[in-house]
Every structure is written in C-alpha cells, then in structure tokens.
C-alpha positions in Angstrom: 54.1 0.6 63.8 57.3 1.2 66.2 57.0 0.4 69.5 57.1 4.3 70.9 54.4 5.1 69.1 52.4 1.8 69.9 53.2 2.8 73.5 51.9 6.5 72.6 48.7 5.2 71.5 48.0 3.0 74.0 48.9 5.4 77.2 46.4 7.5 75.2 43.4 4.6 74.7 44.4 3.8 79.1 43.6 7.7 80.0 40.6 8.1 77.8 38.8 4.5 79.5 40.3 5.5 83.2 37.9 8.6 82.4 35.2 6.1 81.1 35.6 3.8 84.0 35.9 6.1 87.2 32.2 7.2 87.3 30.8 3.1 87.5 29.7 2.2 91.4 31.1 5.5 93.3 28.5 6.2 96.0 28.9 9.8 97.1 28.6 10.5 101.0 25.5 11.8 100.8 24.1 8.2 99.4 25.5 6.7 101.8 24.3 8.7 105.0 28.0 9.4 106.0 29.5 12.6 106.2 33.0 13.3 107.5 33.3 16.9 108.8 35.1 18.8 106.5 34.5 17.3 103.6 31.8 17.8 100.7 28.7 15.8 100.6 29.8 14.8 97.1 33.1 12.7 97.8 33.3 9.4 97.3 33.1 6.8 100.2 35.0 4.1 98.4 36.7 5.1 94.8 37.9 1.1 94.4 40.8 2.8 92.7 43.1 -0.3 92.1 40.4 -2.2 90.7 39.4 0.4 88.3 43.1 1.0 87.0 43.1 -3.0 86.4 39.8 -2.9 84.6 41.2 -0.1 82.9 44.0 -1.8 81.8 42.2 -4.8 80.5 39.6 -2.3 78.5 42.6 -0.7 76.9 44.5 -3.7 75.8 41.5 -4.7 74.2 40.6 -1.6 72.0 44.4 -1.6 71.3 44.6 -4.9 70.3 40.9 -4.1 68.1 42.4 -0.8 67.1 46.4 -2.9 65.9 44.0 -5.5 64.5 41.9 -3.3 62.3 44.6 -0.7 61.0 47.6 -3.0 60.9 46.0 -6.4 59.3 
C-alpha cells in the first residue's frame, strides 16, 4: 500500500468513528435545566470536543492497524 492511499483510508476510518463517537455523553440543554436565550433546547451543554477527536484518533488507528493487518499480512 503507498503511503497516499494509506493516508486516504485512514482520514476515511477518522470521519466515519468522529460520527460514531460524537453522540457518547452530550447532555442537551433541556437535560440539564439550562437554557440560553436564543438557542434550541436541543444544543449541547458541553460537546468535550477535544477529547472526542483524541478518542477518535485512537479508535481509528486501531481499525487501521486491524484493517493493514488483516489485508496486508
């Protein structure tokens, strides 16, 4: 495998787990009791957006390294 289209496949694996990952702990406003004028009782009161990209990181270099692994051994 080249390295481009490593790279392709795993920036692919990263945006289908950041999609997996984003639902896990959000509280929505209306959970929570807050509200901010303005804003729909829906939204999220914390996202914990850094540490979701960094578990998402770690989630993809796993199923890449499975996915190298299992098609390249």
């Amino acid at each position: 495998m080249t390295w481009p289209l490593g790279l392709a496949i795993y920036f692919t694996i990263w945006w289908v787990s950041l999609f997996a990952v984003l639902p896990f702990g959000v509280r929505s406003q209306h959970e929570e009791g807050e509200y901010d004028q303005g804003t729909d009782p829906g939204a999220p009161v914390k996202a914990h957006l850094l540490y979701k990209m960094l578990a998402t990181t770690v989630l993809s270099g796993l199923i890449f390294a499975g996915f190298y692994w299992y098609a390249f051994m």
